[in-house]
Backbone bond lengths (Angstrom), bond angles and torsions (degrees), N, CA, C in turn:
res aa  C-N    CA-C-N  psi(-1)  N-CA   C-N-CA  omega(-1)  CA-C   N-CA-C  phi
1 X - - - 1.446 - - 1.533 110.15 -
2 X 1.315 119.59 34.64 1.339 116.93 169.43 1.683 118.32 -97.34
3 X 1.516 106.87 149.44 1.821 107.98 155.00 1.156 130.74 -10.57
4 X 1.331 102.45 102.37 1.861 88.13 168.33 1.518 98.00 -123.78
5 X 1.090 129.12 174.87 1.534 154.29 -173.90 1.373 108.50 -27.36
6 X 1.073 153.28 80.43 1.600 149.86 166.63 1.759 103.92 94.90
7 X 1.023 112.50 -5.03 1.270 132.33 167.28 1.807 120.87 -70.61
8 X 1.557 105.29 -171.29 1.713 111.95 -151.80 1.476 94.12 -81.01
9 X 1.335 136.24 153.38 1.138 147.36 162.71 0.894 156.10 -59.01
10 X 1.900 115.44 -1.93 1.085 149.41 -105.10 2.346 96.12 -78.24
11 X 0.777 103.24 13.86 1.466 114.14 -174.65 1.409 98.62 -114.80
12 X 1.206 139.69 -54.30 1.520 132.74 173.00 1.213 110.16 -75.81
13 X 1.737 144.45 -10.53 1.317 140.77 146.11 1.389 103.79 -47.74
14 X 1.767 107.72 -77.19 1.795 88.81 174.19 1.056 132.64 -44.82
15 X 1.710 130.93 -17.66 1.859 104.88 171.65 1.462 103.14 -71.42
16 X 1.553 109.11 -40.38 1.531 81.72 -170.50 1.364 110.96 -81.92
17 X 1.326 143.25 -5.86 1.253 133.10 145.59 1.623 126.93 -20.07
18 X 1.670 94.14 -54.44 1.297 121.23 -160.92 1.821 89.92 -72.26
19 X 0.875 132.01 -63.69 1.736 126.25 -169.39 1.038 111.45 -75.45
20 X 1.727 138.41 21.69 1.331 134.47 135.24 2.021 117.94 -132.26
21 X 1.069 88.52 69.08 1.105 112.94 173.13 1.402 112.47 44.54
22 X 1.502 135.93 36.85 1.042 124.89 129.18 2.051 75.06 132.42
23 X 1.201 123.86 4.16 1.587 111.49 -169.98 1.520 100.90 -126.87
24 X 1.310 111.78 159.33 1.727 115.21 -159.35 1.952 95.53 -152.72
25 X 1.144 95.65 143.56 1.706 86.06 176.78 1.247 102.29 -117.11
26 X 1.658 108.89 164.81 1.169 116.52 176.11 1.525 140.37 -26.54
27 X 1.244 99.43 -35.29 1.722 124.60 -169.27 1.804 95.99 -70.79
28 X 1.374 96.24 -61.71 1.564 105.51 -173.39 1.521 97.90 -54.50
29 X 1.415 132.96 -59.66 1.437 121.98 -167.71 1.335 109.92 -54.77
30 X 1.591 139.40 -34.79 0.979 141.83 170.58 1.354 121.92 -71.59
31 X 1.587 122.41 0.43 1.224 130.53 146.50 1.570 141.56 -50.08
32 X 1.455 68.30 -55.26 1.747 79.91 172.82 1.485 122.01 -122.30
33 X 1.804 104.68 46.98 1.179 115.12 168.13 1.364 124.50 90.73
34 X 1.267 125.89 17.44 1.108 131.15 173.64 1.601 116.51 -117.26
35 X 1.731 111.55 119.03 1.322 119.21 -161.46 1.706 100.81 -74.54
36 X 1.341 109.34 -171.63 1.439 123.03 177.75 1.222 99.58 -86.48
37 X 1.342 121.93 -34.45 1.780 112.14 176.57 1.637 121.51 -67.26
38 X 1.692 104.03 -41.09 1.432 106.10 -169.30 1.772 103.07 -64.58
39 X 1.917 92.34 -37.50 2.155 85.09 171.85 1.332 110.97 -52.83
40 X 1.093 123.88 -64.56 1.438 126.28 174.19 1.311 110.13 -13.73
41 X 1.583 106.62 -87.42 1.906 106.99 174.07 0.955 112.09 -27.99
42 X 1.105 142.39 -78.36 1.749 152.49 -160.75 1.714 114.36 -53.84
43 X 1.337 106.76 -36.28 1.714 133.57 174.49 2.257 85.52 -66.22
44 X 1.419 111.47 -70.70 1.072 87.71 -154.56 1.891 107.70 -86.15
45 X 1.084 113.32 20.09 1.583 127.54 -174.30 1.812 96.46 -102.63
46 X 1.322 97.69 -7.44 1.895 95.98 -178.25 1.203 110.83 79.60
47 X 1.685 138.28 -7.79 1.578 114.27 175.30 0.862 116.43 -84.06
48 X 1.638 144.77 18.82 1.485 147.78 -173.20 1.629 91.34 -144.12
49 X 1.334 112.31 174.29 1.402 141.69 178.53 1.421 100.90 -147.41
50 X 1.494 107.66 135.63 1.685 114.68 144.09 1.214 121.92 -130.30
51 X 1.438 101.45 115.49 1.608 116.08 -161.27 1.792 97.64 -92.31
52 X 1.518 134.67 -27.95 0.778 154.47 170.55 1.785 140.98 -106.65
53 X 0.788 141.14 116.93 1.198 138.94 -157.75 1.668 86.63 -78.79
54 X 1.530 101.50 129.38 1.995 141.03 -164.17 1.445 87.06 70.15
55 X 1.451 163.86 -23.87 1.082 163.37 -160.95 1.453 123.90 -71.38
56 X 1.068 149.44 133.85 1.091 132.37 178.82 1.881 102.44 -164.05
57 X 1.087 111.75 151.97 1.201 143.92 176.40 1.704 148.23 -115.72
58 X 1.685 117.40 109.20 1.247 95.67 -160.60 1.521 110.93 -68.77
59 X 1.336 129.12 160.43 1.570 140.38 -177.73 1.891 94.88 -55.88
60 X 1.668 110.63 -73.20 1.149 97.40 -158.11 1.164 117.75 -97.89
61 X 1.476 121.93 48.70 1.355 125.93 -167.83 2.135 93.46 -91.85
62 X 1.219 125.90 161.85 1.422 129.21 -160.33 1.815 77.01 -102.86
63 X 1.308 90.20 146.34 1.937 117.19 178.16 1.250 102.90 -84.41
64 X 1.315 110.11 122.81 1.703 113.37 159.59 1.633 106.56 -112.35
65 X 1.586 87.67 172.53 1.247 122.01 -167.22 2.035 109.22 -33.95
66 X 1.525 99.21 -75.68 1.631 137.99 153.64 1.182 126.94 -42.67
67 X 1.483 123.44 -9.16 1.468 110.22 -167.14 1.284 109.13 -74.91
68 X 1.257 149.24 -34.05 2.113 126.68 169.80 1.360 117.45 -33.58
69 X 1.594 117.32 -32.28 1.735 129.83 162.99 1.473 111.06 -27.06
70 X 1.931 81.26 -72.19 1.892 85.82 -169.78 1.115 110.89 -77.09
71 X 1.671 139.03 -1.61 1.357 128.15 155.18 1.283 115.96 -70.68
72 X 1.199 131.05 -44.54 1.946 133.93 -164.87 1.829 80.96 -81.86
73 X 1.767 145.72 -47.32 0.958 126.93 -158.23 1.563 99.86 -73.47
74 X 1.255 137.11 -23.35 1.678 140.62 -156.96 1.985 84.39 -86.85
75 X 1.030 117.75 -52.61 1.358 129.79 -164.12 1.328 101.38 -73.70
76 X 1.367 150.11 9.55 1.175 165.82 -117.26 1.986 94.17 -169.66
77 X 1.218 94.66 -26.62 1.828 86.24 -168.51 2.310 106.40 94.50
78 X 0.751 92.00 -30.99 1.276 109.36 -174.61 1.702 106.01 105.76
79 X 1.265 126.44 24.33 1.285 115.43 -171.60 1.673 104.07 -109.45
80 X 1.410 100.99 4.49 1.991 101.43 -175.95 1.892 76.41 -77.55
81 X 1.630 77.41 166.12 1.783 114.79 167.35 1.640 119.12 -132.03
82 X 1.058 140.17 106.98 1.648 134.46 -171.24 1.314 100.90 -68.75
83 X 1.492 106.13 137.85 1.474 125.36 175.68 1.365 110.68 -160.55
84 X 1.430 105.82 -169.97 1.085 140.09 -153.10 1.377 104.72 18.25
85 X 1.399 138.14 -111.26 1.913 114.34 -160.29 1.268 109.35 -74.53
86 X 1.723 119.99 -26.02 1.296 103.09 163.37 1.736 128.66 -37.60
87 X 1.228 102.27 -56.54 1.521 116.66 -166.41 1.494 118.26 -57.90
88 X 1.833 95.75 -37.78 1.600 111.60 168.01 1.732 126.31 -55.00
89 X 1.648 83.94 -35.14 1.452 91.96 -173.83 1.707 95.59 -91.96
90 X 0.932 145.14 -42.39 1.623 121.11 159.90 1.222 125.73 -35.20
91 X 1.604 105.54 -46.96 1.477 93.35 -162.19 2.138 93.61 -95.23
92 X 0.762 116.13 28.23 1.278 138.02 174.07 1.129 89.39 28.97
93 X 1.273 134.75 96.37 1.536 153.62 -172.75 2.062 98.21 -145.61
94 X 1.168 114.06 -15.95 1.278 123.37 156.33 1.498 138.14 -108.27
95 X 1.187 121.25 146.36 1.615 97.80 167.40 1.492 103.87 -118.41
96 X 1.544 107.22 25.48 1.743 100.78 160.83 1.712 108.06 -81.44
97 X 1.148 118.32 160.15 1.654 125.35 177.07 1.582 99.78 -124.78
98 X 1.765 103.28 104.58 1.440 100.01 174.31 1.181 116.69 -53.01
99 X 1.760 95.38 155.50 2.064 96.61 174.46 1.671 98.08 -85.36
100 X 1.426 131.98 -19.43 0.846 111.26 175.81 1.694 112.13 -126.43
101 X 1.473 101.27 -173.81 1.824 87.37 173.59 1.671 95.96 -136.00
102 X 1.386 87.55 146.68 1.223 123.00 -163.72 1.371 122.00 -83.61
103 X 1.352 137.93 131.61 1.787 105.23 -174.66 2.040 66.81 -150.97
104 X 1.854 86.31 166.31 1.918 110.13 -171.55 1.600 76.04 -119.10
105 X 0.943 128.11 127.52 1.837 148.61 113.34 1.250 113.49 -63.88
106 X 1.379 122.18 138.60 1.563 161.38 144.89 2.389 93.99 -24.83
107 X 1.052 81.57 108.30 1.880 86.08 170.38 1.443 108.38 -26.76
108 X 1.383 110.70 -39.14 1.916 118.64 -159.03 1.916 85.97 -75.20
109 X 1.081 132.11 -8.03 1.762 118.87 -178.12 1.571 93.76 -74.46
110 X 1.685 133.77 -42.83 1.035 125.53 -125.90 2.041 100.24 -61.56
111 X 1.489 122.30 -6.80 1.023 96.19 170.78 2.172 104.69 -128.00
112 X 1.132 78.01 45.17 2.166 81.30 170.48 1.676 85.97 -108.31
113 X 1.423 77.02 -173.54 1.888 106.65 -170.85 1.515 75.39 -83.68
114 X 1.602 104.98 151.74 1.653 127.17 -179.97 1.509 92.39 -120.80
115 X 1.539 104.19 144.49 1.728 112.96 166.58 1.255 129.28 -31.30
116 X 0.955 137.11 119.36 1.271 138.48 164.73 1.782 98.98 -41.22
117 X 1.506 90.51 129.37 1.775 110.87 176.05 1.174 140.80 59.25
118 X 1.636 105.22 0.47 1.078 112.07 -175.81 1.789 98.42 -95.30
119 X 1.261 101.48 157.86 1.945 124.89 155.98 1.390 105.77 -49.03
120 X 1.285 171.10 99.66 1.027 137.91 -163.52 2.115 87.49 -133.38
121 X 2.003 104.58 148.94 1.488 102.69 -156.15 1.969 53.74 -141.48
122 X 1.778 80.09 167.83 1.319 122.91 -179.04 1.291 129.09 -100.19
123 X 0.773 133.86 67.46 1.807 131.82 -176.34 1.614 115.34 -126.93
124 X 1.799 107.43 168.00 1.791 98.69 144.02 1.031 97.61 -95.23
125 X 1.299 100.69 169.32 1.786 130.38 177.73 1.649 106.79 -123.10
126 X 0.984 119.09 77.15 1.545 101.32 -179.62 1.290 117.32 -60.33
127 X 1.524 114.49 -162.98 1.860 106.78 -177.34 1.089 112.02 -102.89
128 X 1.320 125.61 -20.56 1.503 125.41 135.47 1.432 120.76 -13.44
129 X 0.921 129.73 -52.76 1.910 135.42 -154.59 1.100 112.62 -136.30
130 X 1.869 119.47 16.34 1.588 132.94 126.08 1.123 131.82 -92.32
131 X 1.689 104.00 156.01 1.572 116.75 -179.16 1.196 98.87 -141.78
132 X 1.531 100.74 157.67 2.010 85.21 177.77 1.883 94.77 -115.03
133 X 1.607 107.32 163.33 1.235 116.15 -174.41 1.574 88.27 -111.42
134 X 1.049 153.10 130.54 1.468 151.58 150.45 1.973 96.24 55.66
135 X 1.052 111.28 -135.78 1.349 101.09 -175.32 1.398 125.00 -99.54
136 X 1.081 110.45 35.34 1.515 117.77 164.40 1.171 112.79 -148.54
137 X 1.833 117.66 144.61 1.159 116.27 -177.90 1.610 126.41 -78.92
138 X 1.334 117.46 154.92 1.438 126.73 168.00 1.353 134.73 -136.29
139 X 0.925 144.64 158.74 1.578 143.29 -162.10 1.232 110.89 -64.13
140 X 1.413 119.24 147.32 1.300 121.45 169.54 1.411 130.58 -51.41
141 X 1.290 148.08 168.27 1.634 143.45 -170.73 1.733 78.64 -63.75
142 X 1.702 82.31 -76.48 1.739 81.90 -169.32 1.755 155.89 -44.66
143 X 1.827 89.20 -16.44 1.886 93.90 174.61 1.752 73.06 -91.11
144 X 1.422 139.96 -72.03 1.485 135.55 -154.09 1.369 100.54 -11.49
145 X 1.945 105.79 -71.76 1.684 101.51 -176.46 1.299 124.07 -60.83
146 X 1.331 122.76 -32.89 1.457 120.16 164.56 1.353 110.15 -54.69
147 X 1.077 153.62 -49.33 1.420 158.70 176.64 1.752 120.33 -38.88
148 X 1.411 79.74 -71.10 1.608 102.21 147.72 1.465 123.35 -23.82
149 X 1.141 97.44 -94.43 1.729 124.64 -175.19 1.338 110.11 -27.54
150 X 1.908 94.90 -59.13 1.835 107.74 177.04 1.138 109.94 -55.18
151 X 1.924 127.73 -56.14 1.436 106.80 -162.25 1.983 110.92 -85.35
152 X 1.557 95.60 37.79 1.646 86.70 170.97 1.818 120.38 87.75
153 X 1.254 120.31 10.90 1.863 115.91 -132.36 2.190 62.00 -113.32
């Protein structure tokens, strides 16, 4: 699965593979030259996974702790932000473990397809009142507890 001549990239997919925990979406593979068919092959040849619809995953990339994050955040466009108990439970300021996880979309989502499984709330997030946890971003301590606080938790 390497570069060849005017061909797919398959070495600059893995970096950005590599800085979200091992998963890349469609958009990105078609960045650097890789069609929807050649994913396909590779999907049914076993060196990819798609755990998510646009989602996908390399086979032998090592499992972390977080990775459903960088699937619901890739499936998100990259424009979700994790909050409210998510964010708590990162920044381990709780010792409840949400049943679900939580991600903030941009107002303009309220009528696209939303992540599969996630809580999903409506706001901006400026960059002010993000932080990132490993490779995806999440709310600041301070909007998290404000978030919190407001919806009652």
């Amino acid at each position: 699965m390497r570069k060849r001549e005017n061909g797919p990239d398959w070495d600059r997919l893995f970096e950005i593979a590599a800085a979200q925990d091992g998963y890349f979406s469609v958009d990105q593979a078609q960045s650097v030259g890789i069609s929807r068919p050649n994913l396909q092959a590779h999907l049914h040849r076993g060196h990819v996974l798609r755990p998510r619809r646009g989602v996908y995953r390399l086979v032998r990339y090592p499992v972390s702790d977080h990775e459903e994050l960088a699937e619901i955040w890739l499936q998100s466009d990259q424009e979700g932000v994790f909050s409210h108990e998510t964010a708590l439970s990162l920044y381990d300021l709780s010792d409840v473990l949400p049943a679900r996880i939580h991600i903030t979309l941009p107002t303009s989502w309220r009528r696209r397809r939303q992540p599969d499984g996630a809580v999903v709330h409506y706001a901006e997030v400026p960059p002010e009142d993000r932080d990132w946890f490993g490779a995806v971003p999440v709310t600041s301590v301070r909007r998290t507890l404000r978030a919190c606080a407001t919806g009652g938790l």
